[in-house]
N, C-alpha and C positions, 0 to 999 in steps of 0.2 A: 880840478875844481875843489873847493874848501866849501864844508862846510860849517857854519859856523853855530850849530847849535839850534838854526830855525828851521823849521818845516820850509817843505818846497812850496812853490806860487802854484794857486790853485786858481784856474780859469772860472770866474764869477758866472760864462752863460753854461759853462759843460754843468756848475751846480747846478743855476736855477732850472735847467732841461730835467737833470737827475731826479729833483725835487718833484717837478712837475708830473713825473712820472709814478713817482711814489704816490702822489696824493689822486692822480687817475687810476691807480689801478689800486687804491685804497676805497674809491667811491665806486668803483666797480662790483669789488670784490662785497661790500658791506651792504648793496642796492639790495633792497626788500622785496623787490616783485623777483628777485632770482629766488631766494628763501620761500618765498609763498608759493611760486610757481613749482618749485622742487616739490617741496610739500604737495601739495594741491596733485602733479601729477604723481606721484610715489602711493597717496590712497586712492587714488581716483582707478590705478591700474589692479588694486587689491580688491577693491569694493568692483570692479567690471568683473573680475574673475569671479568674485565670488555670485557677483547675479549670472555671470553664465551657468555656473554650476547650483543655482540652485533649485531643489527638490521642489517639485509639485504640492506637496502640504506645504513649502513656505511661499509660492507662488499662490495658491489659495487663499495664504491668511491673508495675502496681501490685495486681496479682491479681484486676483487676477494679473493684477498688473505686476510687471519684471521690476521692483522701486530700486533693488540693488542694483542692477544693469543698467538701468535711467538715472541714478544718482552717479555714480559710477563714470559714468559716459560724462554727463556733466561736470562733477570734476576734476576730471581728465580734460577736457577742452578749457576751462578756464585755466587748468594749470599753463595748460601750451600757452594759451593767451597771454598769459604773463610774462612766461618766459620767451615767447616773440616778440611783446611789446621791450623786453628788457635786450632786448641783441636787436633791435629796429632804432631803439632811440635809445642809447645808453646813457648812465647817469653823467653830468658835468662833474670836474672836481671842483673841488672847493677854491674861492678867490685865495691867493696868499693873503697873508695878514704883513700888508704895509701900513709903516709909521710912517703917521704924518709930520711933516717938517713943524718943531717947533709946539709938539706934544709929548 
């Protein structure tokens, strides 16, 4: 076989599957409720520690109530919520950008 200087034939659907991959796992990767949810739970586990551990004069000032354990705890579940809602119903990618005939 000769080559004659051009690239080899490249199958039109093996791209557009390639492509479509790219751009699903580009709106995967960039979904916000993953970013908020991380966040969300990364202090939610900091702020729980720190109300289990804390001292009775800070448990006082606070009129009693545990606010770091209770905010804490809270969240910590909204983060989960996020990140459930974001792996239950994950983001669509984006339409291709097809030209219209005759634009």
């Amino acid at each position: 076989m000769s080559n004659d200087g051009q690239p080899p034939a490249q199958d039109p659907l093996i791209d557009e599957a390639q492509e479509e991959q790219r751009r699903s796992a580009a709106a995967r990767l960039f979904d916000i409720r993953r970013v908020i949810g991380g966040l969300f739970v990364a202090y939610g586990v900091i702020v729980t520690l720190i109300g289990v551990f804390d001292s009775r004069a800070e448990i006082d000032k606070a009129e009693g109530v545990r606010i770091n354990l209770w905010a804490g705890l809270v969240m910590l579940a909204f983060g989960l919520f996020m990140l459930l809602w974001q792996w239950l119903r994950p983001a669509e990618p984006p339409a291709p950008n097809e030209k219209q005939p005759g634009t």
